[in-house]
Chimera marker file (.cmm) of the C-alpha trace (Angstrom):
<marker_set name="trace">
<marker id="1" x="-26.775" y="18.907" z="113.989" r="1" g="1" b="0" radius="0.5"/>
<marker id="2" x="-28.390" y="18.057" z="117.311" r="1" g="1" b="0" radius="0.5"/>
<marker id="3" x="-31.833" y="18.047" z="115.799" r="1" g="1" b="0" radius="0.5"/>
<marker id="4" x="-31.332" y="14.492" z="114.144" r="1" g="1" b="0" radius="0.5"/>
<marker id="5" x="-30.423" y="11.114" z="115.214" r="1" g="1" b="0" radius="0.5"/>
<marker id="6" x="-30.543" y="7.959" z="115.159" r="1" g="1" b="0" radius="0.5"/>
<marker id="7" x="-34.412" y="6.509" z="116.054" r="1" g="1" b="0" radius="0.5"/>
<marker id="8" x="-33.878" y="4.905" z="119.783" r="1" g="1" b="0" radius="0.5"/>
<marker id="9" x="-37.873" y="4.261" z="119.547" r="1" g="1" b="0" radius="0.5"/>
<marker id="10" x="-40.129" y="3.130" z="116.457" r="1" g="1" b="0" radius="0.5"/>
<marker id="11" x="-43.751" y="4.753" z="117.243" r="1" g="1" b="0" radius="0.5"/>
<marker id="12" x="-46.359" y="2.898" z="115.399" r="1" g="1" b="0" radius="0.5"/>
<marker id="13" x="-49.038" y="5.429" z="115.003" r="1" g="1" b="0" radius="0.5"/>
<marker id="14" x="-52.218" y="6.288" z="113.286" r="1" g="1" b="0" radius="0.5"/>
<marker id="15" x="-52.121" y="9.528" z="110.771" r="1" g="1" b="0" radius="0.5"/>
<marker id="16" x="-55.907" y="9.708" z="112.005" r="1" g="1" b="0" radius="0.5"/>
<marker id="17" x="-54.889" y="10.609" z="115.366" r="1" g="1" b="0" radius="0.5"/>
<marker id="18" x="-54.296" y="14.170" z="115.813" r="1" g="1" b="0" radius="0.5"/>
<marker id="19" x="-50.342" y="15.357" z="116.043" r="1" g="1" b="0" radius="0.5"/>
<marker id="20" x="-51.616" y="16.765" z="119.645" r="1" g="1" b="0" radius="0.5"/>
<marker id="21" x="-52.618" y="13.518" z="120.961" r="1" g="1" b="0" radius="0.5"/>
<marker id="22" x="-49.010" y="11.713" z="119.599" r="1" g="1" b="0" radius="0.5"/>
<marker id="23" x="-47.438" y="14.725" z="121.224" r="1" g="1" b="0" radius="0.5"/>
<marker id="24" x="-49.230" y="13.835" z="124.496" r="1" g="1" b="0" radius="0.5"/>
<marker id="25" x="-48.152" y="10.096" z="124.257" r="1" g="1" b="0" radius="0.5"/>
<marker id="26" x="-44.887" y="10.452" z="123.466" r="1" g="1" b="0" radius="0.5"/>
<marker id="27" x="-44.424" y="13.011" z="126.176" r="1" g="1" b="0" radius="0.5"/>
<marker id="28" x="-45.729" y="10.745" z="128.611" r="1" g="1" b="0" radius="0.5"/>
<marker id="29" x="-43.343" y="8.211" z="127.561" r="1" g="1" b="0" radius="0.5"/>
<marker id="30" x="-40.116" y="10.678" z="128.024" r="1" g="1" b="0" radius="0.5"/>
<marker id="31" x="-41.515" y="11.434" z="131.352" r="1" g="1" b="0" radius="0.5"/>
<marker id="32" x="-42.188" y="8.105" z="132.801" r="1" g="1" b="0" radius="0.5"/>
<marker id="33" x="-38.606" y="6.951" z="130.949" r="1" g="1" b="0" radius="0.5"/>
<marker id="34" x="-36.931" y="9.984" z="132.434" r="1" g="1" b="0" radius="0.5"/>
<marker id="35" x="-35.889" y="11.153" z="129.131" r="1" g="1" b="0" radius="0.5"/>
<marker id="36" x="-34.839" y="14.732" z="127.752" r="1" g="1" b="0" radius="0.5"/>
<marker id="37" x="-37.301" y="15.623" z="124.779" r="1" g="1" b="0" radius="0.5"/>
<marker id="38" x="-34.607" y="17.570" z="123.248" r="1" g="1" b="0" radius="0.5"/>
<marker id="39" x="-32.313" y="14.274" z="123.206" r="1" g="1" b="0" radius="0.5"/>
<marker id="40" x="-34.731" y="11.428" z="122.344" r="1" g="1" b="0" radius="0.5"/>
<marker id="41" x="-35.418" y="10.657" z="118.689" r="1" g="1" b="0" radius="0.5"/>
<marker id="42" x="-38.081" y="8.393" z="117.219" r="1" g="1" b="0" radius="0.5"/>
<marker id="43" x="-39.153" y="7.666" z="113.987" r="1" g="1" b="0" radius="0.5"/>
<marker id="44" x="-42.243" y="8.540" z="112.886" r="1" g="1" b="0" radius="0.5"/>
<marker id="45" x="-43.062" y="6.347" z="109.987" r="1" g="1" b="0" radius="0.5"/>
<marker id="46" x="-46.069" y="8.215" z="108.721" r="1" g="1" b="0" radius="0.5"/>
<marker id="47" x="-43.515" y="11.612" z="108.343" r="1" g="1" b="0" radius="0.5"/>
<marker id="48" x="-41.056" y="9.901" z="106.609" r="1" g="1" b="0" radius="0.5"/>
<marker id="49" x="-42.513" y="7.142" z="104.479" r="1" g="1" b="0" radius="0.5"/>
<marker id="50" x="-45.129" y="8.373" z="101.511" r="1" g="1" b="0" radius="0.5"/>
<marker id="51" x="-47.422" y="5.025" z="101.192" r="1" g="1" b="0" radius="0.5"/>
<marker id="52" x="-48.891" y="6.614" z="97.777" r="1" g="1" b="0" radius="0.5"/>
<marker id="53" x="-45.961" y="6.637" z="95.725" r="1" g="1" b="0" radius="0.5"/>
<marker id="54" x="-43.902" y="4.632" z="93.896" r="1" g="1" b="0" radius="0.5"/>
<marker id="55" x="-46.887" y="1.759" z="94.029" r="1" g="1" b="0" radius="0.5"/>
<marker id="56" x="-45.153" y="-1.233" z="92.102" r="1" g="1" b="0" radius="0.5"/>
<marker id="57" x="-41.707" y="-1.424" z="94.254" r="1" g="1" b="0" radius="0.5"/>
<marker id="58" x="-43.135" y="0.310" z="97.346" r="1" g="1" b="0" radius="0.5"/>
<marker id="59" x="-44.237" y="-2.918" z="99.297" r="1" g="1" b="0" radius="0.5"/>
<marker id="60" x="-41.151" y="-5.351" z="99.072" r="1" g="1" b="0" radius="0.5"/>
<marker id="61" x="-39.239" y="-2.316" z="99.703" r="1" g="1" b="0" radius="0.5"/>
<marker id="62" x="-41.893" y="-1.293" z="103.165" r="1" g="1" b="0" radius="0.5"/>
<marker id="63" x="-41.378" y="-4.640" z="104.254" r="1" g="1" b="0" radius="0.5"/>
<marker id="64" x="-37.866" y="-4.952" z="104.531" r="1" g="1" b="0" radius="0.5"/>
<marker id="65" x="-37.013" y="-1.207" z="105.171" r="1" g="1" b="0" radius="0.5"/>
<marker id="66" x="-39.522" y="-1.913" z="108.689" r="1" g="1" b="0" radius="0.5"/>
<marker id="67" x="-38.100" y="-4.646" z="109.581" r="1" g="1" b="0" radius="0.5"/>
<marker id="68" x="-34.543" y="-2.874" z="109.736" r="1" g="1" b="0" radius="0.5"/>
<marker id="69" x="-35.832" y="0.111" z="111.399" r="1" g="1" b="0" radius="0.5"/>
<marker id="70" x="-37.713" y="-1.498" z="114.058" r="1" g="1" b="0" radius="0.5"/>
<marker id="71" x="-34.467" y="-3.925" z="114.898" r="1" g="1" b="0" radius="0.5"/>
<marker id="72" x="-32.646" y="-0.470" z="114.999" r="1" g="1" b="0" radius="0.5"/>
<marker id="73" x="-34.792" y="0.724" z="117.510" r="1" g="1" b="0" radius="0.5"/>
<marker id="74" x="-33.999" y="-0.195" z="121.263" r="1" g="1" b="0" radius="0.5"/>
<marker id="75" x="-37.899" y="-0.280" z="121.417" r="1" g="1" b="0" radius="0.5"/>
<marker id="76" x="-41.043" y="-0.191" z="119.770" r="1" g="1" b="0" radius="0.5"/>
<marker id="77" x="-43.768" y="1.948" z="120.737" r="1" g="1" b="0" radius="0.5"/>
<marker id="78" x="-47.821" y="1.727" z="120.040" r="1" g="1" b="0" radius="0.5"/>
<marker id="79" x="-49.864" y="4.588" z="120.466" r="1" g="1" b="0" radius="0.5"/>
<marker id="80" x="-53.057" y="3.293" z="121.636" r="1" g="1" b="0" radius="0.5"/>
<marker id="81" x="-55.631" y="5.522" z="121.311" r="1" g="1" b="0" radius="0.5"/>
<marker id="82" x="-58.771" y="6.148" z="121.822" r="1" g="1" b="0" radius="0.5"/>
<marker id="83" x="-57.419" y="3.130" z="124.004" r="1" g="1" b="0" radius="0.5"/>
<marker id="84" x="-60.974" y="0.983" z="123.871" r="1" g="1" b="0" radius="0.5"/>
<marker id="85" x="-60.775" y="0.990" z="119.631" r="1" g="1" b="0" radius="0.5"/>
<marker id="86" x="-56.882" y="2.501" z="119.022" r="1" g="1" b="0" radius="0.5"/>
<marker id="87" x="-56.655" y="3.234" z="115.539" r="1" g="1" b="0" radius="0.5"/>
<marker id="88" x="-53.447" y="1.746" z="115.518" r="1" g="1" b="0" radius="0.5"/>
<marker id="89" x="-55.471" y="-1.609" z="115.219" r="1" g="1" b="0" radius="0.5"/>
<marker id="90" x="-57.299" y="0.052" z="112.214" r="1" g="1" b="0" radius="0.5"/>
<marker id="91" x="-54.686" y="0.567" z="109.916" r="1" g="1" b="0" radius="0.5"/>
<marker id="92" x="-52.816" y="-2.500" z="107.820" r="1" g="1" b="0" radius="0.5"/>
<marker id="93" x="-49.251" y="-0.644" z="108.259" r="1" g="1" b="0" radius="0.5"/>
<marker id="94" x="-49.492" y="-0.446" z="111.405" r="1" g="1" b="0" radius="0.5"/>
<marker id="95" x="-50.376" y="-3.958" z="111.711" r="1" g="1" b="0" radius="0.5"/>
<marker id="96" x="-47.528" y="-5.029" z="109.798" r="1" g="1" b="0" radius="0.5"/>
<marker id="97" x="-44.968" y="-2.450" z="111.870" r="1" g="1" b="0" radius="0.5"/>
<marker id="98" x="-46.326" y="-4.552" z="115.128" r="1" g="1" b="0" radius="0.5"/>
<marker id="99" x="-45.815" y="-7.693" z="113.533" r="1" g="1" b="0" radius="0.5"/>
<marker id="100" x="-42.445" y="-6.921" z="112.505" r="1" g="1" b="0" radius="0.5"/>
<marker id="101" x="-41.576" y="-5.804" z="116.055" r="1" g="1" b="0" radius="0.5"/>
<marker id="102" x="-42.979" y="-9.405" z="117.268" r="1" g="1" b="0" radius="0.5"/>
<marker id="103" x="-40.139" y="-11.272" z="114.525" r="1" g="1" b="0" radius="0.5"/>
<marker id="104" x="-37.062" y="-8.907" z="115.827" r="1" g="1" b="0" radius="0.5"/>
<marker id="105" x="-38.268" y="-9.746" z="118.952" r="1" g="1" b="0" radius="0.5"/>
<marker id="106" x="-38.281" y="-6.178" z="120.121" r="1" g="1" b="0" radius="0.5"/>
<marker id="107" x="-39.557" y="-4.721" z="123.458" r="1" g="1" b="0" radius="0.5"/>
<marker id="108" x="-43.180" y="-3.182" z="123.161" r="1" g="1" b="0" radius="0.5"/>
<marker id="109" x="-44.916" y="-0.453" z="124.898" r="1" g="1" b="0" radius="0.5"/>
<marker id="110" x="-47.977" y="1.134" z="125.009" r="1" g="1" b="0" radius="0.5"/>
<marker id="111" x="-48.381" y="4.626" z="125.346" r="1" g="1" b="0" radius="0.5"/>
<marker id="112" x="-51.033" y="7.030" z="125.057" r="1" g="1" b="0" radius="0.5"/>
<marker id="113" x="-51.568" y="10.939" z="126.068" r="1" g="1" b="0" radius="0.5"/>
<marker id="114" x="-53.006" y="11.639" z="129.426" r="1" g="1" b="0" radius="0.5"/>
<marker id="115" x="-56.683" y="12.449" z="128.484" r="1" g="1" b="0" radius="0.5"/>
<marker id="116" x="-56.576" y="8.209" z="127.220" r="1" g="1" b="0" radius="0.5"/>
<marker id="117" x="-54.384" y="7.390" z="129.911" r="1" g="1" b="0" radius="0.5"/>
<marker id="118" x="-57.452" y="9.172" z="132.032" r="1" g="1" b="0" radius="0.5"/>
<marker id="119" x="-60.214" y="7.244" z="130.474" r="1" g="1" b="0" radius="0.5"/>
<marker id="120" x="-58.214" y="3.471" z="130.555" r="1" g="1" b="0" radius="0.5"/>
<marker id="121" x="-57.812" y="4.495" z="134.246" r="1" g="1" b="0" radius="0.5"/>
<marker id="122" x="-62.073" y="5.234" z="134.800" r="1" g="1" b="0" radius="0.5"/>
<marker id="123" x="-63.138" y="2.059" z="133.016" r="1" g="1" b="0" radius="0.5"/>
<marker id="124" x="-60.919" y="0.651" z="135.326" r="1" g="1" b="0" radius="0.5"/>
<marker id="125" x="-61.940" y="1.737" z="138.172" r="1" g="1" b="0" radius="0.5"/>
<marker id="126" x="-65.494" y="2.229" z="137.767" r="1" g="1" b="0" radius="0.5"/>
<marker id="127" x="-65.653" y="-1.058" z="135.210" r="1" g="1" b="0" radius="0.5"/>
<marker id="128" x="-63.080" y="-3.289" z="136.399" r="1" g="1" b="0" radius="0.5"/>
<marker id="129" x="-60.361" y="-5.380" z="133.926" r="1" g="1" b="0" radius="0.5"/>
<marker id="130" x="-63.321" y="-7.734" z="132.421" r="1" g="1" b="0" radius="0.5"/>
<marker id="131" x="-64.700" y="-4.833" z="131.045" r="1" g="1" b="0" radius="0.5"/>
<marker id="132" x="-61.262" y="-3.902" z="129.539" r="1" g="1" b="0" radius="0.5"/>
<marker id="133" x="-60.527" y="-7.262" z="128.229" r="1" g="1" b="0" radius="0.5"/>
<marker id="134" x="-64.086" y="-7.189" z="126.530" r="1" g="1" b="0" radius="0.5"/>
<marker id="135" x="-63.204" y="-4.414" z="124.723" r="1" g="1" b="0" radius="0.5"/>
<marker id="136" x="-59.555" y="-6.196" z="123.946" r="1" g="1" b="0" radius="0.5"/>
<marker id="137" x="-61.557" y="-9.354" z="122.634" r="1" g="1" b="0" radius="0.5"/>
<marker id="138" x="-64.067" y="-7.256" z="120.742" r="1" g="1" b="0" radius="0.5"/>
<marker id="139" x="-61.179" y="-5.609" z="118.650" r="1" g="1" b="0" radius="0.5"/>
<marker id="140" x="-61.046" y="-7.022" z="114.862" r="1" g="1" b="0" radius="0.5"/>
<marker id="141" x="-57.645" y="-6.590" z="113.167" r="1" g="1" b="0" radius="0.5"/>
<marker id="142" x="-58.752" y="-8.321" z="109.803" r="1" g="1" b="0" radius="0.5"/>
<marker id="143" x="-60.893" y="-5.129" z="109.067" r="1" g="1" b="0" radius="0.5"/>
<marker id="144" x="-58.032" y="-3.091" z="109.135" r="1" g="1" b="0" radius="0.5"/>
<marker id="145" x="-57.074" y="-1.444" z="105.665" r="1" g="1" b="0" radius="0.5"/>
<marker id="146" x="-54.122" y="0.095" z="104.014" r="1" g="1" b="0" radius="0.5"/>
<marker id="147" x="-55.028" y="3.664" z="101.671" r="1" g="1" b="0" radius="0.5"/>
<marker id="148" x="-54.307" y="0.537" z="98.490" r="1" g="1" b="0" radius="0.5"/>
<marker id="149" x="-56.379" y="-2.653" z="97.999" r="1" g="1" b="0" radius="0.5"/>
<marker id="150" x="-52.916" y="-4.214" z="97.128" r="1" g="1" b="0" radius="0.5"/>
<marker id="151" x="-51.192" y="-3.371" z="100.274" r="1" g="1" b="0" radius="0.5"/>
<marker id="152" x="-54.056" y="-4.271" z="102.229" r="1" g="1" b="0" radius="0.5"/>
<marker id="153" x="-53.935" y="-7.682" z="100.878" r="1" g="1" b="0" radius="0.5"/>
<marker id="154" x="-50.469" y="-8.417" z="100.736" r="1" g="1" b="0" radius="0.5"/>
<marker id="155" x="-50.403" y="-6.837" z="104.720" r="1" g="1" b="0" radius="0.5"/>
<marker id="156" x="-53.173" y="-9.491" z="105.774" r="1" g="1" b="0" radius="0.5"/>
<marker id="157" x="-52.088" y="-12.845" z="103.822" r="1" g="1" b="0" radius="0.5"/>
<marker id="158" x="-48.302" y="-12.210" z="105.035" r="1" g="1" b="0" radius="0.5"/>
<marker id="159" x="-49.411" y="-11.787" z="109.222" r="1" g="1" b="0" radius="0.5"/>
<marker id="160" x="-52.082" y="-14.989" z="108.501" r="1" g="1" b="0" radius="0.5"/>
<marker id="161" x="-49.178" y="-17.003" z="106.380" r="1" g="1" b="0" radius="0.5"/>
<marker id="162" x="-46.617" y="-16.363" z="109.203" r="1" g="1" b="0" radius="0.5"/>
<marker id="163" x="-49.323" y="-17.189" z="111.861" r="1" g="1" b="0" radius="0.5"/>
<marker id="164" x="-50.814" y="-20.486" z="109.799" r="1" g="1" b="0" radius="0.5"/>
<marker id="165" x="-46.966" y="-21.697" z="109.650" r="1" g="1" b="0" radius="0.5"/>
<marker id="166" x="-46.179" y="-21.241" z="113.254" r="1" g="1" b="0" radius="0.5"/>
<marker id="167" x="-49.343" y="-23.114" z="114.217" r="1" g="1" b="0" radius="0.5"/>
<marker id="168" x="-47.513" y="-26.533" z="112.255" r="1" g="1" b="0" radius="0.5"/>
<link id1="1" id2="2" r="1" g="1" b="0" radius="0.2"/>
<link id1="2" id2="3" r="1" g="1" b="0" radius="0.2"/>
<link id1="3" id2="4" r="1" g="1" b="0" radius="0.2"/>
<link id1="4" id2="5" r="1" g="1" b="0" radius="0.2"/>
<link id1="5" id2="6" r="1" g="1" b="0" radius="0.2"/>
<link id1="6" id2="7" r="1" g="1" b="0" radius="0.2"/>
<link id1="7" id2="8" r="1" g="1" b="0" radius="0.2"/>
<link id1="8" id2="9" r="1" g="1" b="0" radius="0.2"/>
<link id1="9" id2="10" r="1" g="1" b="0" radius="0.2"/>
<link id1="10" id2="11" r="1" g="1" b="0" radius="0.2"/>
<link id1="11" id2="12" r="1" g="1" b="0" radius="0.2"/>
<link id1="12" id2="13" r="1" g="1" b="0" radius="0.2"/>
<link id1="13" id2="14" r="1" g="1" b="0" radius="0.2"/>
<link id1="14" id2="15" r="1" g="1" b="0" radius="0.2"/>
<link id1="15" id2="16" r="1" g="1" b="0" radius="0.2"/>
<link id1="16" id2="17" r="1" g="1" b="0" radius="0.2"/>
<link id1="17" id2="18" r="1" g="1" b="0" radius="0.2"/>
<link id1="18" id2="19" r="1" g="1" b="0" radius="0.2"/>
<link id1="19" id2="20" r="1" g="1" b="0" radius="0.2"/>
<link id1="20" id2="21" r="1" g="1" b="0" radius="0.2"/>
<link id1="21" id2="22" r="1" g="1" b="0" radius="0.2"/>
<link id1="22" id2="23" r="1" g="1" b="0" radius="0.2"/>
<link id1="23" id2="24" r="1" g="1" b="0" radius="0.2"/>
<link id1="24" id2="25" r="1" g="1" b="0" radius="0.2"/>
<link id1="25" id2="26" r="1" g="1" b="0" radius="0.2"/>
<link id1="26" id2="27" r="1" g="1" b="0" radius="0.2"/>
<link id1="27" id2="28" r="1" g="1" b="0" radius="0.2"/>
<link id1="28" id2="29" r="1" g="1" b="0" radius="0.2"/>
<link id1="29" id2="30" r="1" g="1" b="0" radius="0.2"/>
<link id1="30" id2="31" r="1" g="1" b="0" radius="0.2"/>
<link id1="31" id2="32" r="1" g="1" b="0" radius="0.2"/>
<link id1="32" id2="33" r="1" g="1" b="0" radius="0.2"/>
<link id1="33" id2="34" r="1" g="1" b="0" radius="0.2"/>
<link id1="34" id2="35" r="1" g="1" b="0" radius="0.2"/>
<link id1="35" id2="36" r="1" g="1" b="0" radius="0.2"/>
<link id1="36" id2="37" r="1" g="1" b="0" radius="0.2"/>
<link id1="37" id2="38" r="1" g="1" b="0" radius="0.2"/>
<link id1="38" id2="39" r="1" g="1" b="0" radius="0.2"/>
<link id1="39" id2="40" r="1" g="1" b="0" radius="0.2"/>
<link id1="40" id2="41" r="1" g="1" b="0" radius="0.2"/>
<link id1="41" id2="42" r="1" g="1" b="0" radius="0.2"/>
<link id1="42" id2="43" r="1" g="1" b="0" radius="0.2"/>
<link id1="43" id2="44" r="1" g="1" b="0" radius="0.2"/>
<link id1="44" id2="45" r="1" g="1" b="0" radius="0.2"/>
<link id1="45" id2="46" r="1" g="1" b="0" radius="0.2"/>
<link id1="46" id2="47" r="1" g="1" b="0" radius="0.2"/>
<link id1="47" id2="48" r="1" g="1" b="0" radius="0.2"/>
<link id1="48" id2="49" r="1" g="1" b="0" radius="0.2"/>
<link id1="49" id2="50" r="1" g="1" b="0" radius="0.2"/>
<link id1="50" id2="51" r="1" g="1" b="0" radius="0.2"/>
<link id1="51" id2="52" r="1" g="1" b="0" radius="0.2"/>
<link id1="52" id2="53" r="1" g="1" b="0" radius="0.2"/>
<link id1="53" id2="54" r="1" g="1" b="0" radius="0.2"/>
<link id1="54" id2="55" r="1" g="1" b="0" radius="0.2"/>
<link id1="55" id2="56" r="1" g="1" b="0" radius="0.2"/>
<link id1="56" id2="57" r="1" g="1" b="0" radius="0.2"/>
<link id1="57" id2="58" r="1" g="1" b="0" radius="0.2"/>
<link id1="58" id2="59" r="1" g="1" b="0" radius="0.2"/>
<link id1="59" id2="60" r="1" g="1" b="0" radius="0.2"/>
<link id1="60" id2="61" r="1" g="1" b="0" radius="0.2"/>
<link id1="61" id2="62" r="1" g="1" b="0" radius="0.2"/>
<link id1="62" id2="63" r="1" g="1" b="0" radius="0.2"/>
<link id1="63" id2="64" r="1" g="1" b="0" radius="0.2"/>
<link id1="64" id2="65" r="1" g="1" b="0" radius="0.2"/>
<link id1="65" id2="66" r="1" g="1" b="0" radius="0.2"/>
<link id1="66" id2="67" r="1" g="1" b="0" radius="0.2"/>
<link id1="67" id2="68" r="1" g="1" b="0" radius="0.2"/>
<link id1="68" id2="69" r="1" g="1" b="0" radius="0.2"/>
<link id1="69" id2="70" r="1" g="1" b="0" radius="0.2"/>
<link id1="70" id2="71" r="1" g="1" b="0" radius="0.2"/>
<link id1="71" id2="72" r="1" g="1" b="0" radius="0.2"/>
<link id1="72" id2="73" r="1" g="1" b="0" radius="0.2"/>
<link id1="73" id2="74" r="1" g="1" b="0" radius="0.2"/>
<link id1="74" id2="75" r="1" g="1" b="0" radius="0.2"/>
<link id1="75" id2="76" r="1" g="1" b="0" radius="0.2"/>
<link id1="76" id2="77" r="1" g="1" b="0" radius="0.2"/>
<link id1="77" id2="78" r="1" g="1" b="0" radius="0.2"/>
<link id1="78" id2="79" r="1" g="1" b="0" radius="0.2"/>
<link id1="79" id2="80" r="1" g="1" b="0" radius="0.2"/>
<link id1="80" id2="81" r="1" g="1" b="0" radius="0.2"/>
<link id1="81" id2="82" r="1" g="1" b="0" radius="0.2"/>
<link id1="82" id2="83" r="1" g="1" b="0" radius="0.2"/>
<link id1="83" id2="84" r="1" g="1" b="0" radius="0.2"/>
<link id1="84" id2="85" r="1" g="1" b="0" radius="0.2"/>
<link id1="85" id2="86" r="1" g="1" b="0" radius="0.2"/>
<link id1="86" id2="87" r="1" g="1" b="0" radius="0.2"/>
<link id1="87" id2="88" r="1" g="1" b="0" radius="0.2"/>
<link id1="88" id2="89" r="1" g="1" b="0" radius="0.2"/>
<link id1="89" id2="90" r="1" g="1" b="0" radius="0.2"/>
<link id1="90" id2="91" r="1" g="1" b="0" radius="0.2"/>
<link id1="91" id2="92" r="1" g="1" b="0" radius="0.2"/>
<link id1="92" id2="93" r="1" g="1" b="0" radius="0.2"/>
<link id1="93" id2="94" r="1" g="1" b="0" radius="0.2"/>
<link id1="94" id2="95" r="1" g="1" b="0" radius="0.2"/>
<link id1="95" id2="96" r="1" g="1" b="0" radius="0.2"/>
<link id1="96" id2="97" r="1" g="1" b="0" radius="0.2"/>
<link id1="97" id2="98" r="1" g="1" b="0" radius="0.2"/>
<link id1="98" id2="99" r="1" g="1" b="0" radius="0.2"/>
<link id1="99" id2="100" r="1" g="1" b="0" radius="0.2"/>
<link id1="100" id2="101" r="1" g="1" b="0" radius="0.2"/>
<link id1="101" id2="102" r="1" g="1" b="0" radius="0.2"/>
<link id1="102" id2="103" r="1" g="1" b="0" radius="0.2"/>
<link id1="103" id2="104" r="1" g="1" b="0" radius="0.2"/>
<link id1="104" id2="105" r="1" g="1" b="0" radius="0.2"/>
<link id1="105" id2="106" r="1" g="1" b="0" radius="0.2"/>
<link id1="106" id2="107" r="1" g="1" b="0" radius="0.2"/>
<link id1="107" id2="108" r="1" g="1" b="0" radius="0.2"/>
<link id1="108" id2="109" r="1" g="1" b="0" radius="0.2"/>
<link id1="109" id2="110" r="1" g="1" b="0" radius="0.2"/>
<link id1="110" id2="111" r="1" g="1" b="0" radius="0.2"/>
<link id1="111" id2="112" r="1" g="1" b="0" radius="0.2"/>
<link id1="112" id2="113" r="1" g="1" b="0" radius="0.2"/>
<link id1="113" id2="114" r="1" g="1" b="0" radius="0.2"/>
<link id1="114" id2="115" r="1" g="1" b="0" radius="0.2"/>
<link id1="115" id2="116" r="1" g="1" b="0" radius="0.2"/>
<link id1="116" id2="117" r="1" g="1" b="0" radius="0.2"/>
<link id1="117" id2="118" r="1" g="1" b="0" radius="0.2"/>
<link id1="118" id2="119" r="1" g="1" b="0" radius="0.2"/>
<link id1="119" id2="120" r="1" g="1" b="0" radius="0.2"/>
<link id1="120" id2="121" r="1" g="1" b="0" radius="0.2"/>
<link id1="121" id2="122" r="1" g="1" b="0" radius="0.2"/>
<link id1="122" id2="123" r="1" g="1" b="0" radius="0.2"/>
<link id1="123" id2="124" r="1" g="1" b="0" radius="0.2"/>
<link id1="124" id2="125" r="1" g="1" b="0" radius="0.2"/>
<link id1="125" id2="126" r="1" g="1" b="0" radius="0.2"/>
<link id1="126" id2="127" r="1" g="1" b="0" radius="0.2"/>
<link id1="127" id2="128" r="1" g="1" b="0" radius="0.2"/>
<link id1="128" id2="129" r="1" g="1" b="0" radius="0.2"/>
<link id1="129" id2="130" r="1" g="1" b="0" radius="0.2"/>
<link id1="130" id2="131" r="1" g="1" b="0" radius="0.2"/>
<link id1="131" id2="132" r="1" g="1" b="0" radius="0.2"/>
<link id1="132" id2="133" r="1" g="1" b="0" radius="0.2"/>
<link id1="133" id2="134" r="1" g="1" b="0" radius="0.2"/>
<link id1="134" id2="135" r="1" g="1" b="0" radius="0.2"/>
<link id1="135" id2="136" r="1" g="1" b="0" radius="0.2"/>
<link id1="136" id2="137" r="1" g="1" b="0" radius="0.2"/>
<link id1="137" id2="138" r="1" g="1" b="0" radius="0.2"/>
<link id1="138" id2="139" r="1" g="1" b="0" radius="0.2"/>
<link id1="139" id2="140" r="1" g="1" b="0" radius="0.2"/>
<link id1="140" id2="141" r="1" g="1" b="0" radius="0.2"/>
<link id1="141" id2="142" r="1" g="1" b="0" radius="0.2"/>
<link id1="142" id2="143" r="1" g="1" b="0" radius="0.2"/>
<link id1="143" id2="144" r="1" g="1" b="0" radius="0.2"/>
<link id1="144" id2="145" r="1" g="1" b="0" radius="0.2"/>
<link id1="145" id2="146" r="1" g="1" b="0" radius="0.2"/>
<link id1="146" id2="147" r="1" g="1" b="0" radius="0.2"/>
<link id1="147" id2="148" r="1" g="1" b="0" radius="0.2"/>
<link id1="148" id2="149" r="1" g="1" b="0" radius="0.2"/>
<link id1="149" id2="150" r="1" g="1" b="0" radius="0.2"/>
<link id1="150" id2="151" r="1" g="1" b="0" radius="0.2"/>
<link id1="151" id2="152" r="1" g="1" b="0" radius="0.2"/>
<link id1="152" id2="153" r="1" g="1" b="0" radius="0.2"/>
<link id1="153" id2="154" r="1" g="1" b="0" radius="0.2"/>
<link id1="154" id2="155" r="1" g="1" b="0" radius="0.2"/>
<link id1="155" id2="156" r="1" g="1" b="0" radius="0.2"/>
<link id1="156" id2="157" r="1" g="1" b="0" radius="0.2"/>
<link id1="157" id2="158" r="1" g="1" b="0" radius="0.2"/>
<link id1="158" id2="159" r="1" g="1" b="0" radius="0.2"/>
<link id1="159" id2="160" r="1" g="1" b="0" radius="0.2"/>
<link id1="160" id2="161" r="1" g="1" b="0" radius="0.2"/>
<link id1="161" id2="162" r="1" g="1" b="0" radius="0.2"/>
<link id1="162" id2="163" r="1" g="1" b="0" radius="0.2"/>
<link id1="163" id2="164" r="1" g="1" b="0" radius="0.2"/>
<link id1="164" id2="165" r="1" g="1" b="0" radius="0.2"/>
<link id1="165" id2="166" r="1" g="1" b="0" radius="0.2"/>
<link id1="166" id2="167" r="1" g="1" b="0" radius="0.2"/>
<link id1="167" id2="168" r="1" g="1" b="0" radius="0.2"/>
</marker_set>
């Protein structure tokens, strides 16, 4: 069947954002990649993995079954919008699909549709890049939250462990 693949890009996303808007972004990204639609597939976490079932195996089984899909990907892709506050940066899954991409040591991008792409480009120009990184330092990733308590803590202690144990 030409309608399934295997995933050449893991797209972190956030269900919040509308289906439109990922659309957008990841139409941008076959465009500017010089892809065919039709012949790129992606996986789409939040379509394929239910985070309210199954809660007592669920989590040792997330973390291992993202890790493998993300090093099965040729790249990992964030969609970052709105881009000042993406909700990407809101949600613990998605937090912990970015840090896995950081331990396979995948290649990152950052997409978004182009009514974002339009708005990163006006603060830009009208703002400048200080105004851009101010937004960058005000984000808060240890308010993000998971739809369970448990996930949400297990999702925060795990990136701060890892982080702590670098630092040594």
């Amino acid at each position: 069947d030409d309608c399934v693949g295997d995933a050449s890009v893991f797209v972190s996303h956030a269900l919040d954002n509308s289906f439109g808007s990922l659309d957008d972004a990841l139409m941008s990204l076959a465009k500017r990649r010089n892809l065919d639609p039709a012949m790129t597939f992606v996986l789409l976490d939040g379509f394929c993995v239910f985070q309210e079932e199954d809660e007592d195996a669920q989590s040792d089984h997330f973390q291992s079954t993202f890790m493998k899909s993300i090093k099965a990907s040729q790249s990992f892709v964030i969609v970052a919008e709105p881009w000042a506050k993406p909700l990407t940066l809101t949600r613990c899954w998605c937090l912990w699909e970015m840090w896995c991409a950081v331990q396979c040591d995948t290649t990152w991008e950052i997409v978004m549709g182009p009514e974002h792409e339009k708005a990163f480009g006006n603060t830009l120009v009208t703002d400048g890049a200080t105004a851009v990184l101010q937004e960058i330092r005000n984000l808060d990733v240890s308010k993000a939250v998971a739809f369970r308590q448990a996930d949400e803590t297990m999702i925060h202690n795990a990136i701060r462990d890892a982080g702590e144990g670098e630092q040594e």
